[in-house]
Short mmCIF file of the C-alpha atoms (twelve columns), coordinates in Angstrom:
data_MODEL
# 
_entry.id   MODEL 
# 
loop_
_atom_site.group_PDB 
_atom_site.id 
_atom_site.type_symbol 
_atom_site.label_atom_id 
_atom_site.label_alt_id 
_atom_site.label_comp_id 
_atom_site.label_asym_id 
_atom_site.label_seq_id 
_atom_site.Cartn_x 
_atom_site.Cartn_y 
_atom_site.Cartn_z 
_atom_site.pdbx_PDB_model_num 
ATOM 1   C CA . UNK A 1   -17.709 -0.575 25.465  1 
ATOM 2   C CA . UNK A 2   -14.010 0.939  25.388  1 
ATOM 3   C CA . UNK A 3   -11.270 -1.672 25.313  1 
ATOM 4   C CA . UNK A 4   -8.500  0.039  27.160  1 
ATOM 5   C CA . UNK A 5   -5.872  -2.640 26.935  1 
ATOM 6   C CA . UNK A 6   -6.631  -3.123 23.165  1 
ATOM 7   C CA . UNK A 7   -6.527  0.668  22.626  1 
ATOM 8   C CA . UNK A 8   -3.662  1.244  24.441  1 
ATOM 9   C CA . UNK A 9   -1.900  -1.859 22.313  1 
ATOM 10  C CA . UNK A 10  -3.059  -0.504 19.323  1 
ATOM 11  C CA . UNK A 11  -2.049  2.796  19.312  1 
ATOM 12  C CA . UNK A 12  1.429   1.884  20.593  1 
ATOM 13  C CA . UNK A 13  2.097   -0.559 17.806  1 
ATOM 14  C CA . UNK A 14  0.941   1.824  15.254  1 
ATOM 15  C CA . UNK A 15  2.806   4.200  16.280  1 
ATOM 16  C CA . UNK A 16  6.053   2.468  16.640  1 
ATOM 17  C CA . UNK A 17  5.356   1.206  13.176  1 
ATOM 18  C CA . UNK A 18  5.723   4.868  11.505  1 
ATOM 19  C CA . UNK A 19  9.001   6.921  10.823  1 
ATOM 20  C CA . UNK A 20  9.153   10.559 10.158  1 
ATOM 21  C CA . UNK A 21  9.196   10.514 6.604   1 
ATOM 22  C CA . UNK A 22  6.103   8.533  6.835   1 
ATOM 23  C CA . UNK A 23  4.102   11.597 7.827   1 
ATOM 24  C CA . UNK A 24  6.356   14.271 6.106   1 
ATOM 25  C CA . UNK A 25  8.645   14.591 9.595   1 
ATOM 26  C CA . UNK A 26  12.451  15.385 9.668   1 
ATOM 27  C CA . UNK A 27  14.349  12.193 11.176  1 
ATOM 28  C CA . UNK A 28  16.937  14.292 12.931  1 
ATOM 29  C CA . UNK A 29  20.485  13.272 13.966  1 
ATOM 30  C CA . UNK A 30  19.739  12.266 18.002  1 
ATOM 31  C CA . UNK A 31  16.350  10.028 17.208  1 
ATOM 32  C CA . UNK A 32  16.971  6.852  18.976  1 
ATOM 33  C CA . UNK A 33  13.640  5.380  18.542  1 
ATOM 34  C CA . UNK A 34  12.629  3.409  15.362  1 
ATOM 35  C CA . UNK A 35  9.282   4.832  15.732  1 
ATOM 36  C CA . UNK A 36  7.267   7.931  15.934  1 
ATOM 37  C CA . UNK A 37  7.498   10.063 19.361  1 
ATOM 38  C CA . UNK A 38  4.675   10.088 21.451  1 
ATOM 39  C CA . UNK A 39  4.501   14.039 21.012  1 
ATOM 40  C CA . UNK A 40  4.890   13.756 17.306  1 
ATOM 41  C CA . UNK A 41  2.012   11.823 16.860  1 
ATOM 42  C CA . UNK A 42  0.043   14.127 19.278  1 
ATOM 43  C CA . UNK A 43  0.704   16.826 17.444  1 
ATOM 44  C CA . UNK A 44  -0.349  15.056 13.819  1 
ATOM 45  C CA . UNK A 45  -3.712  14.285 15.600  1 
ATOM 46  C CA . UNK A 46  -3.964  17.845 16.949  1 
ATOM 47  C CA . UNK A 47  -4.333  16.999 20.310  1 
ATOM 48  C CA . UNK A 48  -1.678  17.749 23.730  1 
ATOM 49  C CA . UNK A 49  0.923   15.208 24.409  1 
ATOM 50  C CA . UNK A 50  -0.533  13.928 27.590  1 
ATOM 51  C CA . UNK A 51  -3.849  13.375 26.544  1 
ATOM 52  C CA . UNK A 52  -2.431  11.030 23.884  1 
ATOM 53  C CA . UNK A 53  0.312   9.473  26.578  1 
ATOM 54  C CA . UNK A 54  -2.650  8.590  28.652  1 
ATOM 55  C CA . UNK A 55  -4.886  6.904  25.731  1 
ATOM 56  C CA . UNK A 56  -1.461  4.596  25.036  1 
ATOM 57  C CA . UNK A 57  -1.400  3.730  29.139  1 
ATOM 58  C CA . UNK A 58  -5.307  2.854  29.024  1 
ATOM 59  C CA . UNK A 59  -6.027  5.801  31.124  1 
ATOM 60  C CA . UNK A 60  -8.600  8.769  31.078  1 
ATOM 61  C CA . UNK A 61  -11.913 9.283  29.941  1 
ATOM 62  C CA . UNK A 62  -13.011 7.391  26.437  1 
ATOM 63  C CA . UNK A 63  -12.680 9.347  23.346  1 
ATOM 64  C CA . UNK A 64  -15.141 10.921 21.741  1 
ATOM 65  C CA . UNK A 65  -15.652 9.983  17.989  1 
ATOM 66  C CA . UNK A 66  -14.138 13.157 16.626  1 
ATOM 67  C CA . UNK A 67  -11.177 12.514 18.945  1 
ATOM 68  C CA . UNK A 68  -10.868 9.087  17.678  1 
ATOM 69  C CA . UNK A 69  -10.593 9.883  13.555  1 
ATOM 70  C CA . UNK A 70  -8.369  12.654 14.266  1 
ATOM 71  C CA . UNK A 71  -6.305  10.022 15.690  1 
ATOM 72  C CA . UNK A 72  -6.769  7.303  12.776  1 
ATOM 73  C CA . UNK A 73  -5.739  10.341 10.631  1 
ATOM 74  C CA . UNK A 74  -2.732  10.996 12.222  1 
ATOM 75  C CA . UNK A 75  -1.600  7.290  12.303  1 
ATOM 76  C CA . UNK A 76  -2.367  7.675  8.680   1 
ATOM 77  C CA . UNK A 77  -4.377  4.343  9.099   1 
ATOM 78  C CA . UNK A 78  -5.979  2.684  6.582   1 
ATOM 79  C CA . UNK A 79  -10.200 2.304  6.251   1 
ATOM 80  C CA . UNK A 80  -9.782  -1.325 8.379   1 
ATOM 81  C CA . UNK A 81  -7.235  0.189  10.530  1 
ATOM 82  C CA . UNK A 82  -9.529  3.290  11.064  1 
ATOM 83  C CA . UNK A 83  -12.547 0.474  11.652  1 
ATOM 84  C CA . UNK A 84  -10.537 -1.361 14.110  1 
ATOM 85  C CA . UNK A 85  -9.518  1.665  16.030  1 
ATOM 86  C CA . UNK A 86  -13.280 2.937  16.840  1 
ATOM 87  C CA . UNK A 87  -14.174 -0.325 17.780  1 
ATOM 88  C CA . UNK A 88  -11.654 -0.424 20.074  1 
ATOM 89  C CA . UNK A 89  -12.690 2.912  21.957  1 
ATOM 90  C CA . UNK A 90  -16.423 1.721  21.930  1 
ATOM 91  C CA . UNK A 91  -17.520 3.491  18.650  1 
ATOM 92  C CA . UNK A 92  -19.452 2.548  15.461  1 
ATOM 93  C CA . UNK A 93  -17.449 2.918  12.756  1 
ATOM 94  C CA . UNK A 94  -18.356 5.913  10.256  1 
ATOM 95  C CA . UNK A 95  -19.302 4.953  7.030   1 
ATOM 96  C CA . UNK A 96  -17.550 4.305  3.923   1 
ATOM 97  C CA . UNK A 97  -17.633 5.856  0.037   1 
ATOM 98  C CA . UNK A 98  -18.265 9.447  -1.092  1 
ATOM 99  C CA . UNK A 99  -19.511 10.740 2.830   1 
ATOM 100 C CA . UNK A 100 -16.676 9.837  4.004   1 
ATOM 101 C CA . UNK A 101 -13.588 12.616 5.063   1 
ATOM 102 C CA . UNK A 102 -11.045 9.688  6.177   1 
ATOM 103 C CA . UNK A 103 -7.805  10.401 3.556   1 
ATOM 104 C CA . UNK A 104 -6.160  7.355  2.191   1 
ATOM 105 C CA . UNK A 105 -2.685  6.306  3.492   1 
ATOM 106 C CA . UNK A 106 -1.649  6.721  0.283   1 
ATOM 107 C CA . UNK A 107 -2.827  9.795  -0.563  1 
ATOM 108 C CA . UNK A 108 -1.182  11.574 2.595   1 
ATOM 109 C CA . UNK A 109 2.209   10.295 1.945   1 
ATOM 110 C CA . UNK A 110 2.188   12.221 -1.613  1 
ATOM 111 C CA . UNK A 111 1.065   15.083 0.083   1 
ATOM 112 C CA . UNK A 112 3.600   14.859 2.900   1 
ATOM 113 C CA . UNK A 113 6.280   14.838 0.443   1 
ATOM 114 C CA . UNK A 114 5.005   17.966 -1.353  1 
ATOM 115 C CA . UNK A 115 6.373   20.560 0.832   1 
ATOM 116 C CA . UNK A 116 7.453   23.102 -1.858  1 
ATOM 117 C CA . UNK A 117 4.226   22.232 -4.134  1 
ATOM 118 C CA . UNK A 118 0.897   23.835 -3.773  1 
ATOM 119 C CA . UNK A 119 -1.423  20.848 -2.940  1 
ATOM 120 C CA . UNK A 120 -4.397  19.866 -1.370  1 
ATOM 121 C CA . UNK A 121 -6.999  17.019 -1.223  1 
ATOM 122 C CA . UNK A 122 -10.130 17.706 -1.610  1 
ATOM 123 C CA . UNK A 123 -13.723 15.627 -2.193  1 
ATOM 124 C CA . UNK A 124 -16.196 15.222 -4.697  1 
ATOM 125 C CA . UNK A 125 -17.700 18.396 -3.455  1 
ATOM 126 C CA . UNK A 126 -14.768 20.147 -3.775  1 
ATOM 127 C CA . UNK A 127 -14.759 20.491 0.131   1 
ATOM 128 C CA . UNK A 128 -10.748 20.420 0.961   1 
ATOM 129 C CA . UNK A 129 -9.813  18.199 3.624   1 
ATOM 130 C CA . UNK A 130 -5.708  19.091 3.587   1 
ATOM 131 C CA . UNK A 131 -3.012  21.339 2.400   1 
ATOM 132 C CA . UNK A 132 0.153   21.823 1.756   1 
ATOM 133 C CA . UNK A 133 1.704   25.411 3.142   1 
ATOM 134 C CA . UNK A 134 2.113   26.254 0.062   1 
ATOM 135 C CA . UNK A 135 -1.521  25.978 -1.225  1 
ATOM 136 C CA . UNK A 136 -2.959  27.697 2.462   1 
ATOM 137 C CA . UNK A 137 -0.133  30.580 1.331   1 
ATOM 138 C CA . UNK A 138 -1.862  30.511 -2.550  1 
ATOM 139 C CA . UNK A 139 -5.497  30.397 -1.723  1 
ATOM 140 C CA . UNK A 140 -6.119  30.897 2.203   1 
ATOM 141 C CA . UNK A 141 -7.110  28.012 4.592   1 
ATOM 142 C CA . UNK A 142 -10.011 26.769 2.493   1 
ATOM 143 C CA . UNK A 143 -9.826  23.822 5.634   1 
ATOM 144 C CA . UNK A 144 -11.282 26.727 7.999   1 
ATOM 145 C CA . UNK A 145 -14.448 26.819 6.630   1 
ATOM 146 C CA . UNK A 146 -17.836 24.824 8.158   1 
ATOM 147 C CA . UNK A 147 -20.933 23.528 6.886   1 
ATOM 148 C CA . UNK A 148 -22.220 24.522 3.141   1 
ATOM 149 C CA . UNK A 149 -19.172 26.835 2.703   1 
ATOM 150 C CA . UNK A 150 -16.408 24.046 2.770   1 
ATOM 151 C CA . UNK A 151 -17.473 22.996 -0.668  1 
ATOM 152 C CA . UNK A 152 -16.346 25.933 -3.544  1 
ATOM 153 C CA . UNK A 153 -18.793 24.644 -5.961  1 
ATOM 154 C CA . UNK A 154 -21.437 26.232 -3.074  1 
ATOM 155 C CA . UNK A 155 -19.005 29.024 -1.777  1 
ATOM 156 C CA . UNK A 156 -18.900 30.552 -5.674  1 
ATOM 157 C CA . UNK A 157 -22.109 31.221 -5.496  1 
ATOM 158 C CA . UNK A 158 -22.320 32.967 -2.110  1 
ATOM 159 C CA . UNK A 159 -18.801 34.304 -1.125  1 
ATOM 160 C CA . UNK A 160 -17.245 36.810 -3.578  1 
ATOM 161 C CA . UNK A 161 -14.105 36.685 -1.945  1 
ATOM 162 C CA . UNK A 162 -13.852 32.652 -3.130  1 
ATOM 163 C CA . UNK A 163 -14.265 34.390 -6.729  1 
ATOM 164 C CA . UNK A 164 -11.862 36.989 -6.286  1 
ATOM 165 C CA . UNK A 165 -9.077  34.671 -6.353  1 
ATOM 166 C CA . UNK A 166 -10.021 33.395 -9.907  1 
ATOM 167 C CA . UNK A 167 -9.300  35.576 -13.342 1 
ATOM 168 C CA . UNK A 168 -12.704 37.623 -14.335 1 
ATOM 169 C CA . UNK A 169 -11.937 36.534 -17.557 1 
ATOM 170 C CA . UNK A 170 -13.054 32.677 -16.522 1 
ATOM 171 C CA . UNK A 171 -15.947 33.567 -14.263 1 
ATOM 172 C CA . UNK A 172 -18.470 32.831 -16.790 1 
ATOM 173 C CA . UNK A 173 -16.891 29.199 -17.178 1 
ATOM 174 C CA . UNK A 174 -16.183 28.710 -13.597 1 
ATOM 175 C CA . UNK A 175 -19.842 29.612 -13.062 1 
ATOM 176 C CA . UNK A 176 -20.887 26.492 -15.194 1 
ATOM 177 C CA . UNK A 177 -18.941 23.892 -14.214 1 
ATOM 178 C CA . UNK A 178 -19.379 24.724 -10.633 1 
ATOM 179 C CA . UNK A 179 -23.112 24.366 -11.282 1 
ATOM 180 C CA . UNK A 180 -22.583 21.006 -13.908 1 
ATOM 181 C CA . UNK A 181 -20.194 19.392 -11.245 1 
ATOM 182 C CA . UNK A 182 -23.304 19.768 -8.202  1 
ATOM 183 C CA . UNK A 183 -25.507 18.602 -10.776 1 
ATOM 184 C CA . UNK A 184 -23.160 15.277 -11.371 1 
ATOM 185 C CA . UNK A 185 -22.736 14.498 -8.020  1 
ATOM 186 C CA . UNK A 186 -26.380 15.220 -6.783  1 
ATOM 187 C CA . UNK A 187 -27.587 12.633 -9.452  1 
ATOM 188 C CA . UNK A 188 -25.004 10.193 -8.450  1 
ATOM 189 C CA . UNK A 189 -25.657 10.363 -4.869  1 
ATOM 190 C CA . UNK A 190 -28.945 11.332 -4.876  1 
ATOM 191 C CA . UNK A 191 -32.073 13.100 -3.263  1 
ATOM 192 C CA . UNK A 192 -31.063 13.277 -0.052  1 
ATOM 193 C CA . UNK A 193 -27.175 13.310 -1.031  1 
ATOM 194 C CA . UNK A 194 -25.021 16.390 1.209   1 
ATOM 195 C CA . UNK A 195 -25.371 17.487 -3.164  1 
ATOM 196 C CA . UNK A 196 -28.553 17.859 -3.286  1 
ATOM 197 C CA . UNK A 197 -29.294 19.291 -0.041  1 
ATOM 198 C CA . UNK A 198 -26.157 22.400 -1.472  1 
ATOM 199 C CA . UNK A 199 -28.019 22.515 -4.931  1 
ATOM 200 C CA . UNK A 200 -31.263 23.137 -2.691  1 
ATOM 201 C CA . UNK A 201 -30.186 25.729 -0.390  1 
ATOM 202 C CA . UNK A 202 -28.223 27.834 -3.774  1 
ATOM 203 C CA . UNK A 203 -31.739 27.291 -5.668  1 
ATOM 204 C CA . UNK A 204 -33.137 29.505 -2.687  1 
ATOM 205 C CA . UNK A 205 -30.446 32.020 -2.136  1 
ATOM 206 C CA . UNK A 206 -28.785 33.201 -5.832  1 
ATOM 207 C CA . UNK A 207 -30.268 33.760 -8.850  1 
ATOM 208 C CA . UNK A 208 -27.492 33.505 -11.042 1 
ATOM 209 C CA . UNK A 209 -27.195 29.845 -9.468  1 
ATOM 210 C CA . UNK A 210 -31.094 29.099 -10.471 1 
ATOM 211 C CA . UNK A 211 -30.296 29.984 -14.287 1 
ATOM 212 C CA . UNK A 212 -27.380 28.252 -14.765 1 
ATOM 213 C CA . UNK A 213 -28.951 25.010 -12.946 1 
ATOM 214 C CA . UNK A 214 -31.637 25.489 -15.234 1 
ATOM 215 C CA . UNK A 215 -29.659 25.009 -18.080 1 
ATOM 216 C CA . UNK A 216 -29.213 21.483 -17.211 1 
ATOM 217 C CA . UNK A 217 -24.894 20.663 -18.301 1 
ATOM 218 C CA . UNK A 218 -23.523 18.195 -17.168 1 
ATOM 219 C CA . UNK A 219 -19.864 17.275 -17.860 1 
ATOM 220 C CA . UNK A 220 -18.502 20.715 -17.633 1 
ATOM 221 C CA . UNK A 221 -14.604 20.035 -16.632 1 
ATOM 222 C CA . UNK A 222 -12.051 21.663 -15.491 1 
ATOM 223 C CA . UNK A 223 -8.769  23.444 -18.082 1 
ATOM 224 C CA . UNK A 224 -5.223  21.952 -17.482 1 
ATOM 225 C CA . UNK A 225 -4.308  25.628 -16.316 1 
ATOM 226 C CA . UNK A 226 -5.808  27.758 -13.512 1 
ATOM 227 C CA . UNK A 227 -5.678  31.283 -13.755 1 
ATOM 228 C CA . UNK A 228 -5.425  32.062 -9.914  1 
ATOM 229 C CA . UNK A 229 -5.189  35.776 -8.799  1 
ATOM 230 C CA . UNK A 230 -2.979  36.026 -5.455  1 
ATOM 231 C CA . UNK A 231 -4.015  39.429 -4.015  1 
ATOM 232 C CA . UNK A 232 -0.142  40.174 -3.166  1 
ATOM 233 C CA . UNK A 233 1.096   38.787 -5.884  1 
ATOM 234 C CA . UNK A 234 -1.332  39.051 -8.768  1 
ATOM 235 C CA . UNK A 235 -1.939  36.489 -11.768 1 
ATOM 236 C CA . UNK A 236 -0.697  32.660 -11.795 1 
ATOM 237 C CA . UNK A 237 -1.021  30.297 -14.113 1 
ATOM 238 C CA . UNK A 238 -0.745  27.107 -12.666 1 
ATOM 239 C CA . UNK A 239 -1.093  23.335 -14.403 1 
ATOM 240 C CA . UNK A 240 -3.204  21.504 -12.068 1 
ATOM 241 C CA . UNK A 241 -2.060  17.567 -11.916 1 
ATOM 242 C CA . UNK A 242 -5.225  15.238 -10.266 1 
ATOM 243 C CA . UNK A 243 -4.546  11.907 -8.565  1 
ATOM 244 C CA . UNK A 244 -8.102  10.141 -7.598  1 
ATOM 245 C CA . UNK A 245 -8.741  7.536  -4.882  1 
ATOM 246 C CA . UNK A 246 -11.854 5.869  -6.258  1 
ATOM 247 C CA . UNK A 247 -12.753 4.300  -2.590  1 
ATOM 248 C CA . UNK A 248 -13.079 7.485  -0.848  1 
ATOM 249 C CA . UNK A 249 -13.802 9.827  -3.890  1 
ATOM 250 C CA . UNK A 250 -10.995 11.734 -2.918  1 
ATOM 251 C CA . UNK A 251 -8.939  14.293 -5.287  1 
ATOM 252 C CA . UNK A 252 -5.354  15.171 -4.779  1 
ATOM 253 C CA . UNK A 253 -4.785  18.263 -6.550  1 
ATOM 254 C CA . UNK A 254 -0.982  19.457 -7.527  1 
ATOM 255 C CA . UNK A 255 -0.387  23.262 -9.375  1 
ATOM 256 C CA . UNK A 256 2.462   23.578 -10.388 1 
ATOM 257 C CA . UNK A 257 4.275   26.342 -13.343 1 
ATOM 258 C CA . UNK A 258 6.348   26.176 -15.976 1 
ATOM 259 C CA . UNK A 259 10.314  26.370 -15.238 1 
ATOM 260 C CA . UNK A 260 11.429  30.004 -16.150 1 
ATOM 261 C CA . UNK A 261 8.101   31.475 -16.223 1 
ATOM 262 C CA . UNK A 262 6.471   34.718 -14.294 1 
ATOM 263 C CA . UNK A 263 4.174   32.681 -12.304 1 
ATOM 264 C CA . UNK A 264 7.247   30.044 -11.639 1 
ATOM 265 C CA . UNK A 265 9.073   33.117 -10.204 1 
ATOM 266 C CA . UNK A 266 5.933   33.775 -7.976  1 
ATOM 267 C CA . UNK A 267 5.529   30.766 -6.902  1 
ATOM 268 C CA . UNK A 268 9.771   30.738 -5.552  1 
ATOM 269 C CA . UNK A 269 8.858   34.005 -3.644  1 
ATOM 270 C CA . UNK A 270 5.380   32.465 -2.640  1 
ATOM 271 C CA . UNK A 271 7.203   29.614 -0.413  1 
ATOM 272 C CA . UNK A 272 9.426   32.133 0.851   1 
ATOM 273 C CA . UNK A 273 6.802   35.067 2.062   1 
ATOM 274 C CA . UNK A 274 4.298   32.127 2.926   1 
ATOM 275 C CA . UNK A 275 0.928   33.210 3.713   1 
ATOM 276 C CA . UNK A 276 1.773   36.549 5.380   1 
ATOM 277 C CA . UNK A 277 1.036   39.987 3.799   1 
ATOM 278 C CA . UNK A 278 4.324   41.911 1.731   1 
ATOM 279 C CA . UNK A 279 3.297   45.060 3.482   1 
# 
């Protein structure tokens, strides 16, 4: 059962407890609260201003689930914090470890403060969960896709535009670890793991997929360097830092180039044409 007050409380308090640069916000000169506005945080949880107004008055209908972790991520609440807040609105909890698409405090703040970076978080199935501008202007809104096709270790198999935006020259090698990195994380999790359900449906659907699974790596890892091919811009070569929340199984990925480079120079005219066409 929903506990209004509670909710209401909650939300208000956590709120108030954030500042702008908390969540990657400008402070501005006329801010006169301590806190987060009530539309700020409405719009970090992707949801209108009133609707969230009347959650923090104990008012309106109870929140559906997805409502309510859109919310915790907002807040950028932590895992107890998250817990807390479902069992306020009357919800179980979701579950913790790998499953679980609830970004770390932590993690968010880096990525807040990336804003001229290409970035993104992603999880052990490569399935990205946020990203900077600048990454969404690099490679698309890999956040826009659903079901099997959020994770690139499935969508290289089926979608050649996912592989167009690699060098041809590292196909071959993308091709195995994609295929070594399912095969890691199906073992891990196991047989009826969201991995081995992906390594299930590819065995069905591409043979290229069946051969390289049947060569059994494991361990395949990633270069320092990604060879990325930007269809406006053509070739970067970007270093690609990882940060790794072991609790949620959670990569933050950082690219960036070397000062005085061609793909440096790219990446300057990158965050200035963002993710719109040159012509």
């Amino acid at each position: 059962m929903i506990d209004r007050t509670g909710l209401a409380e909650f939300l208000r308090r956590r709120r108030e407890a954030l500042q702008p640069e908390d969540v990657g916000l400008p402070r501005g000169r006329r801010r006169r609260t301590s806190g987060l506005r009530r539309e700020e945080v409405a719009a970090l949880c992707h949801m209108s201003t009133d609707y969230y107004a009347r959650l923090e008055r104990g008012r309106g209908p109870q929140p559906s689930e997805q409502m309510i972790a859109s919310i915790a991520q907002g807040l950028h609440l932590s895992l107890d914090e998250r817990d807390h807040l479902f069992r306020l609105a009357g919800h179980t909890p979701p579950a913790r470890g790998a499953d679980s698409e609830h970004i770390s405090p932590g993690l968010l703040r880096i990525l807040d403060r990336l804003h001229d970076t290409p970035a993104e978080i992603v999880t052990e199935l490569g399935e990205t969960l946020r990203q900077t501008p600048l990454a969404v202007a690099l490679t698309g809104d890999l956040t826009a896709y659903t079901g099997p096709d959020r994770s690139i270790g499935y969508r290289w198999f089926t979608d050649p535009a996912t592989r167009a935006r690699y060098a041809p020259e590292d196909h071959a090698f993308l091709t195995r670890m994609f295929a070594s990195g399912l095969r890691g994380v199906a073992t891990l999790r196991g047989p009826g793991s969201r991995a081995a359900h992906y390594a299930d449906l590819l065995l069905a659907q591409s043979e290229e997929f069946r051969r390289v699974w049947d060569a059994h790596e494991v361990g395949i890892r990633p270069g320092e360097v990604k060879h990325f091919i930007h269809p406006e811009l053509g070739a970067l070569d970007l270093t690609c830092q990882t940060l790794l929340d072991p609790d949620q199984s959670h990569l933050l990925l950082v690219y960036t180039a070397a000062p005085g480079s061609e793909s440096y120079d790219k990446l300057q005219l990158l965050s200035v044409i963002g993710a719109q066409p040159l012509h």
